[in-house]
C-alpha positions in Angstrom: 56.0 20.3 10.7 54.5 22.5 13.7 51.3 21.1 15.5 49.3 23.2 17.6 47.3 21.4 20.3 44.6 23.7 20.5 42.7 23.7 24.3 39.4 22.6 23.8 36.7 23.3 27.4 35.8 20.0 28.7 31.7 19.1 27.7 29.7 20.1 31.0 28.7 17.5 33.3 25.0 17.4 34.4 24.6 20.0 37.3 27.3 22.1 36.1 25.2 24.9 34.8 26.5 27.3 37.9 26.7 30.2 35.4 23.0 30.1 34.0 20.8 32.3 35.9 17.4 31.4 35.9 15.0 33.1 34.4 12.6 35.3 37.1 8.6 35.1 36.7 8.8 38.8 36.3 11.0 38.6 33.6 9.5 35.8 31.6 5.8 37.3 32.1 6.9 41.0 31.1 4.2 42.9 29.2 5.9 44.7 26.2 4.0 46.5 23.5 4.1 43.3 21.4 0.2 41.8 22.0 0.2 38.5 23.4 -2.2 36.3 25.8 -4.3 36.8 22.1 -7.9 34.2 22.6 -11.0 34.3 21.5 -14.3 33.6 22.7 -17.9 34.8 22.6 -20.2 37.1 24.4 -23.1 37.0 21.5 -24.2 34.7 18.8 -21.2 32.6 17.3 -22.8 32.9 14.0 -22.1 36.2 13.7 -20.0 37.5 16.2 -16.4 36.8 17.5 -15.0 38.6 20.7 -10.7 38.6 20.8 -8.4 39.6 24.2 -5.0 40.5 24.4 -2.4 41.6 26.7 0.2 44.2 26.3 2.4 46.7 28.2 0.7 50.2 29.8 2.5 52.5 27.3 -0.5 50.5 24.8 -3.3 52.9 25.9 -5.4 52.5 22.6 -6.0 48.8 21.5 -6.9 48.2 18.0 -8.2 44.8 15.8 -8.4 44.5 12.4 -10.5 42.0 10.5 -11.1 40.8 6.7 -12.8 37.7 4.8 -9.6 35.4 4.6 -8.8 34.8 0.9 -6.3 32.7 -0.7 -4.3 35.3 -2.0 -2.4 37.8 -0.1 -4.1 41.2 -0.6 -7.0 40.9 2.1 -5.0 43.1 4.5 -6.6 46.1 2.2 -10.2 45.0 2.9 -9.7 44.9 6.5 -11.9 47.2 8.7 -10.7 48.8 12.3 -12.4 48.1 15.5 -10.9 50.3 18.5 -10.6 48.0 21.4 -11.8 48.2 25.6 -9.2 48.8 27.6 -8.7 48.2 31.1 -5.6 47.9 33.4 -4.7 45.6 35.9 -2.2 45.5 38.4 -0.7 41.6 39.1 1.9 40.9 41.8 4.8 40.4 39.3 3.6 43.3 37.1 1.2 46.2 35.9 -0.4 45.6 31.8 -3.4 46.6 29.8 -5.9 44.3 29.2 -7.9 45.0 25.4 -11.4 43.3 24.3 -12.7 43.4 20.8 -16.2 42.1 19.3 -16.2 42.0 15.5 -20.0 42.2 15.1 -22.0 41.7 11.6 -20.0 38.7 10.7 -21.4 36.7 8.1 -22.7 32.9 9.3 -20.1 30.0 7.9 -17.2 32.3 6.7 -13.6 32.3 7.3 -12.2 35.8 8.7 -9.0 36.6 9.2 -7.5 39.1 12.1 -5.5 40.9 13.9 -4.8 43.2 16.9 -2.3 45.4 18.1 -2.0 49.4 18.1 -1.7 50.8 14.9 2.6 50.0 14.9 3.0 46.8 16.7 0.6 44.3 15.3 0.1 40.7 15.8 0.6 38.1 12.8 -2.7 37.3 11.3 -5.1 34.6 12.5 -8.4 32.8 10.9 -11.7 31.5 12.3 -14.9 30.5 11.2 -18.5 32.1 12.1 -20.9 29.0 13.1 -23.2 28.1 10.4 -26.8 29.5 10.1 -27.9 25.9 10.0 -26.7 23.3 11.8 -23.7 20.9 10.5 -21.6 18.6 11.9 -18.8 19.6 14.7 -17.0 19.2 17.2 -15.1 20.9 20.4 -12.4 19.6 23.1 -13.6 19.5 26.3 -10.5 19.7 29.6 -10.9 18.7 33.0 -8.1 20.7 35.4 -5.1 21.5 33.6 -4.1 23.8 37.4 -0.1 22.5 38.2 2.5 22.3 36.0 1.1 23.8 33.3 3.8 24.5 31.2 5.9 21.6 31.6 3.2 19.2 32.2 -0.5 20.4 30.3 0.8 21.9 27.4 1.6 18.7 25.8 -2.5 17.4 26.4 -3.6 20.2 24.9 -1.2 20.1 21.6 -1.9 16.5 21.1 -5.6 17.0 21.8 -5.3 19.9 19.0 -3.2 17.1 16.7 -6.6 14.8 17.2 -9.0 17.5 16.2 -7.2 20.6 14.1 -10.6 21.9 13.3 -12.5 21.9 16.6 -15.0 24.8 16.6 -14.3 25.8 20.5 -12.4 24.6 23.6 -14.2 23.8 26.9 -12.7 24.0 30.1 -14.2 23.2 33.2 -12.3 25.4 35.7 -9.0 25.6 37.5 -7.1 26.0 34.8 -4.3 27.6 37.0 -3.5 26.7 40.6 -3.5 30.3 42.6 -5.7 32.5 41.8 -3.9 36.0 41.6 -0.4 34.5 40.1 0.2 36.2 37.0 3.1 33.5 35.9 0.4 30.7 36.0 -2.1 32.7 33.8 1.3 33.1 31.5 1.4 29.5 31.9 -1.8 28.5 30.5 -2.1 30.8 27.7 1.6 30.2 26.6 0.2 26.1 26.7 -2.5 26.6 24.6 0.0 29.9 22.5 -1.6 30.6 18.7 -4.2 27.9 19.4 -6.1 30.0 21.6 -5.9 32.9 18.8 -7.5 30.6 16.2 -9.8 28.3 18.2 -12.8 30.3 20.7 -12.0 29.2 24.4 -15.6 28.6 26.3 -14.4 28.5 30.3 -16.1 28.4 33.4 -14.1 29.1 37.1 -13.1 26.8 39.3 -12.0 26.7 43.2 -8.7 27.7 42.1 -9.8 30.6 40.2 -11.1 31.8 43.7 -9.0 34.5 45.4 -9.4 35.8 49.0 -11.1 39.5 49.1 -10.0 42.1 51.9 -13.1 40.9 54.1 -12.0 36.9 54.6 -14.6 36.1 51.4 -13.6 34.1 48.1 -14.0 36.5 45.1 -13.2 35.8 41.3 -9.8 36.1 40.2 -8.6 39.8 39.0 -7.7 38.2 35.7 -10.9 36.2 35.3 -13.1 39.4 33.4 -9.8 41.0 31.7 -8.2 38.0 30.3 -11.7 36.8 28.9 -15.0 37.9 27.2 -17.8 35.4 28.0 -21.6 36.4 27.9 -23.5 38.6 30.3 -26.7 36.8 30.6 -26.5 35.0 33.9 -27.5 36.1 37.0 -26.8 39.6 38.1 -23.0 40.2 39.5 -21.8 36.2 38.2 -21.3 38.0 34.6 -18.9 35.9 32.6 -18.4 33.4 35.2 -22.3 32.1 34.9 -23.9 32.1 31.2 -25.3 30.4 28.0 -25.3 30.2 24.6 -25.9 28.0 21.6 -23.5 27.3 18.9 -25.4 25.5 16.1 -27.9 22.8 17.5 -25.8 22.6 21.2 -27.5 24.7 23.9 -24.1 25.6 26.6 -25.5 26.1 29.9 -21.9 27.2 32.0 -22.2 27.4 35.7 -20.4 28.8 38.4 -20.6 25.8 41.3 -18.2 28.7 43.4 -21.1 30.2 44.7 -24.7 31.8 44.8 -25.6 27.8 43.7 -29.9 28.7 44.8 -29.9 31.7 42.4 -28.2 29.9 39.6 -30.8 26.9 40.3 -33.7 29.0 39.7 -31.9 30.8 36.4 -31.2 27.4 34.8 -34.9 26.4 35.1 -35.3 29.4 33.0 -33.0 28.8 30.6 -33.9 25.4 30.4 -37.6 26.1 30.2 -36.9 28.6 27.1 -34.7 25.9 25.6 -34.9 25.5 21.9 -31.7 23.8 20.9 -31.7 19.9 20.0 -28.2 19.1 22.5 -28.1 20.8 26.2 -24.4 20.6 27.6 -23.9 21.6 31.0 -20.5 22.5 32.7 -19.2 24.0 35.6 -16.6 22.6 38.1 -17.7 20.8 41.3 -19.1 17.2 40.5 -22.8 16.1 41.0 -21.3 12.9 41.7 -17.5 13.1 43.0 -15.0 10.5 41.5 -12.5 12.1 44.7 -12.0 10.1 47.7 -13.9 11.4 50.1 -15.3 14.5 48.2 -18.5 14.9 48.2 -21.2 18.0 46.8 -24.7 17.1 48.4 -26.0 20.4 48.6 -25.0 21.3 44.8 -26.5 17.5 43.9 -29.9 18.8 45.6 -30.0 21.8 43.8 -29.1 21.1 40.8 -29.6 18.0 39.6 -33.5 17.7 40.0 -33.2 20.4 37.0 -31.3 18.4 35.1 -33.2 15.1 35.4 -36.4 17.3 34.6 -35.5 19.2 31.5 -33.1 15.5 30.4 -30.1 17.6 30.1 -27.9 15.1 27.6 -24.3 15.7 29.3 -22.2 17.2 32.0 -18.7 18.3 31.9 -16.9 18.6 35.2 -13.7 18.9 37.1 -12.2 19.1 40.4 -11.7 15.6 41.6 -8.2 15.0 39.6 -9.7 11.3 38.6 -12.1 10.5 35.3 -15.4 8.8 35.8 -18.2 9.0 33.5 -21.8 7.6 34.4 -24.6 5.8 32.2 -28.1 6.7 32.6 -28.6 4.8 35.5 -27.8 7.2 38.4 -29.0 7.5 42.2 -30.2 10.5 43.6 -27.4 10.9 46.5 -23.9 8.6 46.8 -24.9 8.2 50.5 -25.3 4.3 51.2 -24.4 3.5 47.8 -25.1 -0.2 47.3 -23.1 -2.2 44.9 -25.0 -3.2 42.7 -26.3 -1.1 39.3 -29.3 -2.7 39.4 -30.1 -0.6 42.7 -30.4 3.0 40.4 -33.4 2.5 38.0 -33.6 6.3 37.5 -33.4 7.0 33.3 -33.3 10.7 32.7 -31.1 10.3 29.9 -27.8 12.6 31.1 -24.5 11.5 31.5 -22.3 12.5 33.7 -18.0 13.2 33.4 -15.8 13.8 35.6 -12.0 14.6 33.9 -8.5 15.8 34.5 -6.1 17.2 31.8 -3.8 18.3 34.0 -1.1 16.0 36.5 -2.0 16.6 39.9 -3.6 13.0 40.6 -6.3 11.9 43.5 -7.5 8.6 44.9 -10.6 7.8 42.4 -14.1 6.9 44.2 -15.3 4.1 42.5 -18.5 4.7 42.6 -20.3 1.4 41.3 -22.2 3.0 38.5 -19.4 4.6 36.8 -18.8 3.0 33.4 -15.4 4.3 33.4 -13.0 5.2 35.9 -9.4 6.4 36.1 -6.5 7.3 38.1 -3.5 8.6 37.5 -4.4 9.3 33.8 -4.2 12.9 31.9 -7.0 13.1 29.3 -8.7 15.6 27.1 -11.9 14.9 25.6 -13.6 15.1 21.9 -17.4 15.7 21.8 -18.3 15.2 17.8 -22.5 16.2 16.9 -23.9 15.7 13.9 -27.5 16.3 13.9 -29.3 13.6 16.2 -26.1 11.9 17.0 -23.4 12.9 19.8 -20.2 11.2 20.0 -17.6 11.0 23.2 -14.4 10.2 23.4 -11.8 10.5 25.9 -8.3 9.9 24.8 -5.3 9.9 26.8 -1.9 12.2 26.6 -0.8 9.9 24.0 -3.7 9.5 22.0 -5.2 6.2 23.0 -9.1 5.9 23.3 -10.1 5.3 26.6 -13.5 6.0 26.5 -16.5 6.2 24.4 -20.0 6.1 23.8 -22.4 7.6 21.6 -26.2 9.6 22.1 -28.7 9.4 19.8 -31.7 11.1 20.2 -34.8 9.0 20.3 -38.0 11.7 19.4 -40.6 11.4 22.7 -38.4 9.2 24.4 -35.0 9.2 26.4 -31.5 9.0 24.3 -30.4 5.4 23.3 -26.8 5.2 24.6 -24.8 3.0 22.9 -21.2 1.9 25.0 -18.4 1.8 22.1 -15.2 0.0 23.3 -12.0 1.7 24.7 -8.5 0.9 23.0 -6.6 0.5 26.5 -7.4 -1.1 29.8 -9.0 0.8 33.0 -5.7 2.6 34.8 -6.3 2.3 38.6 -4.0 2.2 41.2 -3.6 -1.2 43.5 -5.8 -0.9 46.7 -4.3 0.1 49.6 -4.1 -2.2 52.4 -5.5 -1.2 55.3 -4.2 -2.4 58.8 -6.5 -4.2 61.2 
């Protein structure tokens, strides 16, 4: 009998991976005629409207979207009518790519569409979403603090098990930074390969952070290049903050986004009017810089002053924030300024009915506050949060990257009187770091 040893390569070590090249930003984030970087928001009413954007290479010079009442059976496709898209290019520093915008108008109120975009020969698979009732029912939407570093490796798990918690949520919120530097392409392919077909099927309401701030030729911050491309928000703010500054109402839930970047006076005096022309049952407020900082030594007096004697006036019910890469969320009882804080609650009588959050989704990780009339702090702690209405009731709860409650409370409107908040009680302990010691 002949045996014939046979050599077989030795299993690679750890660190022995000397012939894989790594794979360049420029090549991972390559435009190609395929559509990608597909999300959709709004720029009208979401009962009848539904804006899309996508992505694709230069040689795509005529976007197109097709859309048809989703059916159970296969043969909606022939229903389907065209829309030609906007197109508008933009030059990154990896790469060059046209940007496309489509709003399918005429929709009808509490219907399932289904869609797709592309050019006529590449096409995109087909999504769904649903048109906002004409009368208000029960929903809900995710709210994210900063997702900004690591976004791939590190956020895209928060906001897959956030999406595992909440498969129907009617619209993601994110209150800014959702990338780290402004004008790098690979980090906006970062957060929209995170979020990938969710985007596509779930509307993305966003407002701009510090991070979404780029430096212009003359020293100033500007918005980022990608900001007005990559997204289609409302025009109704003040004049030159389009789509970075707006409102809108899905169902019974009045969205007031701000942009705490800048022009902070002129946005005062258009919330006022917004506020004073408000209709809706729920007012949510969102924008990026805290009214009351949960980040060592952060503070925003000047934005406080401005803006929250509007809110306290017109008993905004909530504000979503970001920034401070902590969590804190306030009752009702809430000073006017953090300056001399004193310890105890009992100091802040003030009851305007809005509470306050501060939240991080992302892992970059300060030194919390602890200011003394949070309910709820944390450090070190990514979280994503689920906002549940249903009619005179609101619902919060902030989970953690694993799903455990941390946080909760409920609103309930009271008519001619300020919200009852009721504290509901938190599956985990408080996560805060030991003190540090300091040296005498």
């Amino acid at each position: 009998m002949t045996c014939l040893l046979l050599a077989v390569p030795a299993a690679a070590h750890e660190g022995e991976h000397d012939h894989v090249v790594q794979v360049q930003a420029d090549e991972m984030y390559r435009p190609t005629a395929m559509p990608d970087r597909i999300v959709l928001c709004w720029n009208n009413d979401p009962r009848t409207t539904q804006a899309v954007n996508w992505r694709t290479s230069q040689e795509v010079s005529k976007g197109l979207a097709e859309i048809a009442v989703a059916e159970a059976g296969p043969g909606f496709p022939e229903k389907a009518r065209q829309v030609v898209a906007t197109t508008e290019a933009l030059t990154t520093d990896i790469n060059k790519a046209h940007f496309h915008s489509v709003s399918f108008t005429d929709l009808t109120p509490g219907t399932r569409y289904a869609y797709r975009v592309g050019d006529g020969t590449n096409w995109s698979e087909w999504f769904q979403f649903s048109t906002a009732d004409d009368s208000p029912q029960p929903f809900s939407f995710i709210y994210f603090g900063d997702a900004q570093n690591n976004v791939r490796s590190m956020w895209s798990r928060v906001i897959r098990e956030a999406h595992r918690d909440l498969p129907k949520a009617a619209f993601f919120l994110h209150a800014g930074d959702l990338i780290n530097r402004a004008e790098k392409d690979a980090e906006w392919g970062e957060w929209f390969g995170s979020g990938g077909w969710l985007n596509a099927m779930i509307p993305s309401v966003a407002v701009p952070g510090n991070h979404e701030q780029a430096k212009a030729e003359d020293g100033q911050r500007r918005l980022s290049h990608h900001w007005r491309p990559s997204f289609t928000f409302p025009e109704n703010g003040p004049e030159g903050l389009e789509e970075s500054c707006y409102t809108m109402v899905y169902q019974n839930l009045r969205i007031i986004a701000l942009n705490s970047n800048e022009r902070q006076a002129e946005q005062a005096a258009w919330l006022e009017t917004v506020l004073q022309k408000n209709d809706s049952q729920w007012v949510a407020c969102t924008f990026h810089h805290p009214i009351f900082s949960t980040g060592k030594d952060r503070d925003n007096p000047e934005l406080r002053d401005l803006w929250k004697p509007l809110f306290d006036k017109y008993k905004v019910d909530i504000v979503l924030q970001g920034h401070d890469h902590t969590y804190g969320r306030t009752g009702f009882a809430v000073p006017d300024t953090i300056a001399n804080v004193p310890t105890g609650v009992q100091a802040f009588e003030q009851r305007h009915g809005t509470v306050y959050v501060v939240s991080v989704s992302g892992p970059k990780m300060y030194n919390n506050n602890r200011l003394p009339f949070m309910k709820r702090l944390a450090e070190d702690t990514q979280l994503y949060q689920l906002i549940h209405i249903d009619g005179a009731s609101l619902r919060f709860e902030a989970r953690t990257a694993i799903g455990e409650l941390y946080d909760a409370f409920e609103l309930k409107k009271q008519p001619g009187q300020t919200n009852q908040l009721i504290e509901l009680e938190p599956e985990v302990s408080e996560n805060l770091r030991e003190p540090a010691i300091e040296k005498s």
